[in-house]
C-alpha positions in Angstrom: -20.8 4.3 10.3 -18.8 2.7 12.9 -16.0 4.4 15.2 -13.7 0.9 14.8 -10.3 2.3 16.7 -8.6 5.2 18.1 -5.0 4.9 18.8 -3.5 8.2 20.5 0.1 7.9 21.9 3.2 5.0 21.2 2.2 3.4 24.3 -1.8 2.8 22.9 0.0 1.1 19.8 1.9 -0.8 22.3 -1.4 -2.0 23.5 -2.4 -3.4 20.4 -0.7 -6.4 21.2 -2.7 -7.7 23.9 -5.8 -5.7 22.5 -6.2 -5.9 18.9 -8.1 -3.3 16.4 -12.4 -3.9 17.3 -14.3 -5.3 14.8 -16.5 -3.2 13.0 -20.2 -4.4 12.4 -20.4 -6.6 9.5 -16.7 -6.9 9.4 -14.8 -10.3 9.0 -11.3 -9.1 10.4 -7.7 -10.2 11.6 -4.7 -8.1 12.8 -1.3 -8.5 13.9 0.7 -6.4 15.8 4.0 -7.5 17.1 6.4 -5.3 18.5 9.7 -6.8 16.8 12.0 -4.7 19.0 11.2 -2.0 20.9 10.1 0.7 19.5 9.8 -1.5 15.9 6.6 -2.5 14.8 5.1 -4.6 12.2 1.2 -4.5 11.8 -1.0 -6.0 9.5 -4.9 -5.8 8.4 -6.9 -8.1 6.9 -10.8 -7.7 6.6 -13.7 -7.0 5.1 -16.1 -4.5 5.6 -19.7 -4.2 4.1 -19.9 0.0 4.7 -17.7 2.5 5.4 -16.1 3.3 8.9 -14.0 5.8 10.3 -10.5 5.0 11.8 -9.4 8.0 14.2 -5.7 8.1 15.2 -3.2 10.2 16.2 0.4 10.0 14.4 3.6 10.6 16.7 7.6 11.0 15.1 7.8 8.1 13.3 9.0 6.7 9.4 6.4 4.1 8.4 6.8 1.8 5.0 2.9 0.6 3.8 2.3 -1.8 1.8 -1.4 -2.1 0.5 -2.4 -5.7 -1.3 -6.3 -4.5 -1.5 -8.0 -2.0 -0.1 -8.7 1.6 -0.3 -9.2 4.5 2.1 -9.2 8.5 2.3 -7.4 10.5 4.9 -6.5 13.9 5.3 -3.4 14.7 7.9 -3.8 18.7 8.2 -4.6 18.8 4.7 -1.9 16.3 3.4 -3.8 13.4 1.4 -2.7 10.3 3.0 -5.3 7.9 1.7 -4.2 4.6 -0.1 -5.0 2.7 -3.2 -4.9 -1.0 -4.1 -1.3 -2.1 -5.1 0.5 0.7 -3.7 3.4 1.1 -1.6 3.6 4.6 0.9 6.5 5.9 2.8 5.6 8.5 5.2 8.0 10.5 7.9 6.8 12.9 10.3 9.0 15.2 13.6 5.3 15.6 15.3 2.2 14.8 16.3 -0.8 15.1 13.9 -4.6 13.9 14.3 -5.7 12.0 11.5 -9.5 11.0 9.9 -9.1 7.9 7.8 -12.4 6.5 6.3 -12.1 2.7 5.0 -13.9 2.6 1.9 -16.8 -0.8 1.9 -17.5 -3.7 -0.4 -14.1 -4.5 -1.0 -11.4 -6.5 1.3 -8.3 -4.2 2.8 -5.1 -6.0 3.4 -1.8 -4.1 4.0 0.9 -4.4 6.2 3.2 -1.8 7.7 7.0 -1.2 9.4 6.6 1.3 11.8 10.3 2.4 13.3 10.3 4.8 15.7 12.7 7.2 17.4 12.9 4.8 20.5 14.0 2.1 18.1 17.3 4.4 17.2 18.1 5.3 20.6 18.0 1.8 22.0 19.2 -0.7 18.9 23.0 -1.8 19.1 22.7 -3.2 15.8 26.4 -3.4 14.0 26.4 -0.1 11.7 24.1 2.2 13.0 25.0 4.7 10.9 23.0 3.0 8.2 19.8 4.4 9.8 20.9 7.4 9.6 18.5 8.4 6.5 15.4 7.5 9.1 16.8 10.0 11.5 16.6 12.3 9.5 13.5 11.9 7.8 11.9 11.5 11.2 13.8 15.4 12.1 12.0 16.5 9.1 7.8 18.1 8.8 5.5 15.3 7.6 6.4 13.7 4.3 4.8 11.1 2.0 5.4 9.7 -0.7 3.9 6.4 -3.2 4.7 4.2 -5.4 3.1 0.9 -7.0 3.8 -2.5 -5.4 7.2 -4.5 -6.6 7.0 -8.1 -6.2 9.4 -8.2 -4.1 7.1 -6.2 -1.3 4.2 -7.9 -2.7 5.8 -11.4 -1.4 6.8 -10.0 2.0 3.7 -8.7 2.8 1.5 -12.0 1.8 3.8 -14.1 3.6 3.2 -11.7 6.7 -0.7 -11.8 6.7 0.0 -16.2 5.8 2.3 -16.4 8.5 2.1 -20.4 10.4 -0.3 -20.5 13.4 2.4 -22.2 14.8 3.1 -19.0 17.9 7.1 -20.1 17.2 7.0 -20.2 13.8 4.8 -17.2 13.5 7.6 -15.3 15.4 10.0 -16.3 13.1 8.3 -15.5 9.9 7.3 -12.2 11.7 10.6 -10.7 12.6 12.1 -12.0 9.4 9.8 -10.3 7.4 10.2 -7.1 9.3 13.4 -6.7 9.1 13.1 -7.3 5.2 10.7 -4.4 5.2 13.3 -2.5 7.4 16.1 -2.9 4.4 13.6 -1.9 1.9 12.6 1.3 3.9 16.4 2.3 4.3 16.6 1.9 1.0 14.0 4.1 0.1 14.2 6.7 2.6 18.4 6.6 2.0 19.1 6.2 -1.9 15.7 8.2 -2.6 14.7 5.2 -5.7 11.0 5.6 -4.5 9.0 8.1 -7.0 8.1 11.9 -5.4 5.4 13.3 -6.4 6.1 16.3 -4.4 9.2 16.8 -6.8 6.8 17.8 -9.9 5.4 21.4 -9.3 1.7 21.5 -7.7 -0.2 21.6 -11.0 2.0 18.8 -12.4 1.6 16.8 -9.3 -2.3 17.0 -8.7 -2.9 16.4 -12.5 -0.6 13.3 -12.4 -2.5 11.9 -8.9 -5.9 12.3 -11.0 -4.5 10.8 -14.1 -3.5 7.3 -11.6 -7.2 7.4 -9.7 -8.3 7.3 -13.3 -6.4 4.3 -14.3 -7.0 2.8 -10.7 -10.9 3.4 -10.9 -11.4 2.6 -14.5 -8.6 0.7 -15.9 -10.8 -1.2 -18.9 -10.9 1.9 -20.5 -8.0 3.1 -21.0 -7.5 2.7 -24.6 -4.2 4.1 -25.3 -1.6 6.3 -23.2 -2.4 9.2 -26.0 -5.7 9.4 -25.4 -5.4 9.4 -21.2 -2.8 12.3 -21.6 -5.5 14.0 -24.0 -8.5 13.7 -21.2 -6.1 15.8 -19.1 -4.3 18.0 -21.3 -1.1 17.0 -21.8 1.7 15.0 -24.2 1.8 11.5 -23.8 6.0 12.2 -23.4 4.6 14.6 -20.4 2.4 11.8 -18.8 5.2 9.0 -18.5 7.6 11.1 -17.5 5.3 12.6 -15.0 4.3 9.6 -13.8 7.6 8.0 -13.6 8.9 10.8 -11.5 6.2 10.5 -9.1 5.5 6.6 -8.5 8.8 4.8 -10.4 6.9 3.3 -12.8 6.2 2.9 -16.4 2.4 4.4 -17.0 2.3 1.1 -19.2 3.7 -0.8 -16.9 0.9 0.2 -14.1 -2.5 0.1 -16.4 -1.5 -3.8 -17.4 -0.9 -4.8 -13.8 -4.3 -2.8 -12.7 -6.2 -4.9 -15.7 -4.8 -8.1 -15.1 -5.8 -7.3 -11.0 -9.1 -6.3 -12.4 -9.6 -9.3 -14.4 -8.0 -11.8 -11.2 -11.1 -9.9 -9.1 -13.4 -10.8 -11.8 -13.2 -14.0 -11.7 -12.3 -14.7 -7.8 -14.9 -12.2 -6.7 -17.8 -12.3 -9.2 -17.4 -15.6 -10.4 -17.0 -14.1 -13.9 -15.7 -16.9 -16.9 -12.3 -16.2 -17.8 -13.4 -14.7 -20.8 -16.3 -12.5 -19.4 -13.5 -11.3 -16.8 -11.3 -10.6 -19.9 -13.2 -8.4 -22.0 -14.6 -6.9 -19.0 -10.5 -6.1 -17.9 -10.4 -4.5 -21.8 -8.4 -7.2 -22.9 -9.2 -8.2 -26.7 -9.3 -11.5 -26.6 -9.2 -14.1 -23.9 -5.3 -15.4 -24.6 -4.2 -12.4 -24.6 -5.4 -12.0 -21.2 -4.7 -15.9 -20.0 -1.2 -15.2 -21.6 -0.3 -12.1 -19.4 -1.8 -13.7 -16.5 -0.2 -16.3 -16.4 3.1 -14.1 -16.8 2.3 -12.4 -13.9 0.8 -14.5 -11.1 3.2 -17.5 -12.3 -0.8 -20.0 -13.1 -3.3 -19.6 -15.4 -6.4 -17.9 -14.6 -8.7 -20.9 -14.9 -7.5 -22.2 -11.8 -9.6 -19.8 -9.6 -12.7 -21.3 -10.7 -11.6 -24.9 -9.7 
């Protein structure tokens, strides 16, 4: 296992832009860290690791917005779970300083972008109507606070278009800032009008049970037959689970098993070279048009085209 990065203080992260993130052994990686204004960040991953490896860091007052395309990782912030999933958005907000152990899980490509606004960033921006940001002052006078959500399209657009940005270094800055300040709005948003799901709104039971019933769907999704029968494996209504789980991540239970089959089935058949119908029954689709059908819906081409 490889120690890959330690950052430890706002002026470390600073740093990053001259120095980026090491490479782990047997990792295939690019970064970009671009401070958009100061005390604004925008960084983005994108590599692939054959083990696991350890990412140390430090957090400092800050609201962050994450948006995680693939990828998957366990962390524990003084015994706050702040690991991510694949297709996942996270909004965290934190008045101190906390270490942090994250462990980047292996065999599988990580890509996810994040906002990072800071208390320096308020104090120094002259931006018309400041009193917009109020909502991140405040979250950022508040004890740490996290919460998740699945990916929109919407984020899911900003944040390709961040890791795809031109090579052109004027361009690039363009695309960069633009996209930053899109993820800016969308954190405002969030943090303001409080549309994100809360899972620390549903008591503790409710909440952990809920968390175990997505890592189900996320690590198996094939198998889930039937909302019904999920809500049975963990002792509850199926009325119970979807409201549950549209309190905590602001989406329809549904909603999240089809996009997590249809990912599934996409990996399939980009990763493993799988037939479009081998990726489809393996997704737990019926029949291959069902699955071409919804794919196509999705990702706007039909699944055939990744094997060309």
């Amino acid at each position: 296992m490889d120690l890959v990065h330690r950052h430890i203080s706002l002026n470390e992260l600073r740093a990053l832009l001259d120095s980026p993130f090491a490479s782990a052994h047997g990792a295939d990686a690019r970064f970009h860290s671009v401070e958009v204004e100061a005390g604004l960040f925008l960084l983005a991953r994108e590599m692939s690791i054959d083990a696991p490896f350890l990412f140390e860091s430090e957090s400092f007052p800050a609201c962050t917005l994450s948006v995680v395309l693939d990828g998957a990782a366990t962390s524990q912030t003084r015994g706050v779970e702040a690991g991510f999933r694949p297709n996942e958005v996270w909004i965290a907000s934190d008045n101190d300083r906390r270490p942090c152990r994250t462990m980047l899980h292996g065999g599988q490509p990580v890509r996810t972008v994040e906002l990072v606004v800071t208390p320096e960033w308020l104090a120094a921006s002259s931006r018309p109507g400041s009193e917009a940001f109020d909502p991140l002052r405040a979250a950022m006078e508040r004890p740490l606070s996290i919460t998740r959500r699945p990916i929109d399209g919407h984020l899911r657009r900003i944040a390709w278009q961040v890791l795809q940005a031109p090579a052109t270094p004027g361009l690039a800055a363009l695309v960069l800032e633009s996209r930053a300040l899109d993820l800016l709005v969308a954190l405002v948003d969030a943090v303001g009008d409080g549309e994100t799901g809360n899972a620390d709104a549903l008591r503790s039971r409710d909440r952990d049970r809920i968390m175990a019933v997505r890592a189900r769907i996320d690590d198996h999704p094939a198998s889930i037959v039937s909302l019904t029968g999920l809500a049975e494996a963990f002792g509850m209504s199926a009325s119970k689970l979807k409201r549950d789980f549209f309190s905590a991540f602001a989406t329809c239970a549904g909603a999240y098993v089809n996009e997590r089959r249809l990912l599934l089935g996409r990996a399939l058949i980009e990763r493993e070279g799988l037939s479009v119908s081998e990726a489809s029954y393996r997704a737990g689709y019926g029949h291959p048009s069902n699955f071409s059908t919804a794919f196509r819906r999705r990702f706007g081409f039909a699944p055939s085209r990744l094997r060309r």
